[in-house]
N, C-alpha and C positions, 0 to 999 in steps of 0.2 A: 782267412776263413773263420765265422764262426763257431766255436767251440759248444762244445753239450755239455748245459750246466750243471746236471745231474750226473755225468761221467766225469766231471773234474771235481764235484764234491767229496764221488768215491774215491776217487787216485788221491785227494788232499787226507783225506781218513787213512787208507793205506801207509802214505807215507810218514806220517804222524804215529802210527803203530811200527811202521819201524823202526821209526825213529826212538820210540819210548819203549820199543818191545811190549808193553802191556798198558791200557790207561780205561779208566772205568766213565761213566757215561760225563759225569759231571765234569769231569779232568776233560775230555775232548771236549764239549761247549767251550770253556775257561780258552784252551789251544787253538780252535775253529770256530769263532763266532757264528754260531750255524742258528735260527731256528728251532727252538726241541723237536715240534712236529719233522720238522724236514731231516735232523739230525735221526731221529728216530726211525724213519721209515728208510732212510739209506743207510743203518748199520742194521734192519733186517734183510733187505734187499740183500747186502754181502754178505749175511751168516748161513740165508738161504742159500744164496752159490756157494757157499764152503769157501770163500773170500775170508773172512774173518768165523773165526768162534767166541761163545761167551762163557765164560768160565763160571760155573754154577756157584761155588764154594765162594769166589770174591765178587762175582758180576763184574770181570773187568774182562776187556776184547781185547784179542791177542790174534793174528794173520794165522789164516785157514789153512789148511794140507790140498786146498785146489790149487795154490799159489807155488807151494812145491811141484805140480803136476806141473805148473806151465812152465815153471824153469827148468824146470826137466828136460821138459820137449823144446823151450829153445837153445839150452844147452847145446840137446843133441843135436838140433838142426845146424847150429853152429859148428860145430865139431863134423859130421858129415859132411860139408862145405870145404875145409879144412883137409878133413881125410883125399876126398875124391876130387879134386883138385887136380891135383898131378896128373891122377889117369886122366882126368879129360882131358888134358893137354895133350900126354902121348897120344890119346886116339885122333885127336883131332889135327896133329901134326903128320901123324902115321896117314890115315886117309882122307885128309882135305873135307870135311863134314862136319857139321853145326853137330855139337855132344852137349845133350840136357840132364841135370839129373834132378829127380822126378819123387816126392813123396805123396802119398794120398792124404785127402784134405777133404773132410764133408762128403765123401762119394765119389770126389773124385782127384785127376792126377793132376798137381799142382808141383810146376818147374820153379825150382829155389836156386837153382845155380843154370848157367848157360857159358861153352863156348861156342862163338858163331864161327860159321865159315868165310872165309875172306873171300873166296868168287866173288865176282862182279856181278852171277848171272842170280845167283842164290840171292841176293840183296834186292830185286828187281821182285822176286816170287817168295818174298820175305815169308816163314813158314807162321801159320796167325798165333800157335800157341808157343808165347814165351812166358820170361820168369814173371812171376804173378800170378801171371792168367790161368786157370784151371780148362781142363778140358774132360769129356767122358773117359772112365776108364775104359768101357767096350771098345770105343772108336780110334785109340792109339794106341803104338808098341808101348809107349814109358807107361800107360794104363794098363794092358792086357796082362805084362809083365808081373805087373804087382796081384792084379784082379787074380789069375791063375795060381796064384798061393797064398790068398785069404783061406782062412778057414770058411769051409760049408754053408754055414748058416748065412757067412758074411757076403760070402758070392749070392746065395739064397737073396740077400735083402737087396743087393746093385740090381738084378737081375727081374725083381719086383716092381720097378721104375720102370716107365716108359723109351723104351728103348729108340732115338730117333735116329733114320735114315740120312747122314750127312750128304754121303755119297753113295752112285752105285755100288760100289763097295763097300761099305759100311755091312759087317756082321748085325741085324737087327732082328735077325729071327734066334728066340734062345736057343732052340737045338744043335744051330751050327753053331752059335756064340759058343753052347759046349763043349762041343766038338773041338772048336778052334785053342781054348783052356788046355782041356786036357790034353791035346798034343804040344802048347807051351809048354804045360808040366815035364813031358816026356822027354823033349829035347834042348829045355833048359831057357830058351828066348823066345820071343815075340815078334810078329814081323807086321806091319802095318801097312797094306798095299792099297795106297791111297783112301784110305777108312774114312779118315774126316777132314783131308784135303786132295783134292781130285790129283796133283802133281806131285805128291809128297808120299814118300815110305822112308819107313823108318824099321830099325831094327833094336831090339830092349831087354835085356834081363834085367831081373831082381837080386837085387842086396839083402842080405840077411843077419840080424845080429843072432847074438850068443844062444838066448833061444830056440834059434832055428825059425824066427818071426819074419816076416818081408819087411822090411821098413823103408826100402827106396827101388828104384830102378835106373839103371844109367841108360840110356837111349841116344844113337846114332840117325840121323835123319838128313836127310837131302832131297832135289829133285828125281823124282821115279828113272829118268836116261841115265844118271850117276848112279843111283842104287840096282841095277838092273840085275835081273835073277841069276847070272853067275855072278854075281860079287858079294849074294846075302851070305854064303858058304862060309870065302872070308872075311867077310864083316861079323858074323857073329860069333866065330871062333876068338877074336880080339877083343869083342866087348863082352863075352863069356869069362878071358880071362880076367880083364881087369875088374867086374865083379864079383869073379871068386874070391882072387886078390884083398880087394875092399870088405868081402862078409867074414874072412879070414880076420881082419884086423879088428873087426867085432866082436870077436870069438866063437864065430860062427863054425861048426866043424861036421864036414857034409862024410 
């Protein structure tokens, strides 16, 4: 596959700055046989992203504090993987059901971890959103989960977007979307009764670190005949606890 020559220029700048910790314009030409025009316009490109800074006093570039944000957040995503882990195993040994766990990503809910369900019949009606693939937060539990404890503003901005119809089911008019929120709030999960796949419910709480902030939700999901209304009870009394569990180990303290 071809590569983007301007996205490998910057990653070559990058790690030449790590590599030196600090180097001033003429020191990276000498290191990067670049161009000045083209060297020039991709060390402002990454001073504007907070990629790199330039140091007024020596004019020499030194790696930006945006660079700390992302190892942050793959850090943590790392480490959440890590953590949650186990429980989804117990859950999904416990009740035979595909368990996703779920962070928000651009607006919406995006699966970084998955165990599947070994059925035979589950594999045939494979569920469409796996790890990778992002879905609406409205239209699933691992989304609703999260959506129901953003802050105000931030429900305000999902909620601003064109809300599409997957299924007859599908929450698309805001007042019940609200509606539907604030009783997640109240009794702690999510339930997805074929919202954006016509055979599939799922049931989802959220994950909470030390701030008391949502940062994930773990989600149970199978065919709607397996998930059927006497069994959401005990399905989301288990996956209640092993989220509490997981925001606990956050330092989450409810």
């Amino acid at each position: 596959m071809e590569l983007v020559n301007s996205i490998v220029k910057a990653a070559k700048i990058l790690s030449l700055l790590e590599e030196h910790g600090s180097l001033s314009f003429n020191e990276l030409i000498r290191l990067y046989e670049l161009p000045k025009s083209t060297l020039s316009k991709t060390l402002h490109t990454l001073e504007a992203e907070q990629f790199i800074r330039k140091e007024k006093e020596t004019n020499r570039y030194k790696l930006g504090n945006r660079l700390i944000e992302l190892g942050s957040a793959a850090r943590a995503s790392l480490e959440i993987r890590d953590i949650c882990r186990p429980f989804m195993n117990s859950l999904h040994e416990s009740l035979d059901l595909t368990v996703h766990l779920g962070i928000m990503a651009h607006g919406e809910v995006l699966p970084i971890e998955s165990v599947e369900s070994g059925n035979w019949y589950w594999h045939h009606f494979k569920y469409p959103v796996s790890v990778g693939i992002s879905a609406p937060l409205y239209a699933t539990g691992a989304g609703k989960a999260i959506l129901a404890f953003l802050q105000p503003e931030e429900i305000e901005q999902i909620l601003d977007r064109k809300l599409i119809s997957f299924t007859k089911s599908t929450k698309s008019d805001r007042s019940a979307l609200l509606a539907d929120l604030d009783a997640i709030r109240k009794r702690g999960y999510a339930v997805s009764n074929a919202e954006h796949d016509e055979m599939i419910r799922s049931i989802a709480s959220p994950i909470f670190n030390s701030d008391g902030k949502v940062i994930a939700s773990l989600s149970v999901l199978g065919l709607a005949q397996k998930i059927n209304e006497k069994k959401i009870e005990e399905i989301s009394e288990k996956v209640l606890t092993a989220t509490k569990e997981i925001s606990h180990i956050f330092g989450y303290s409810d």
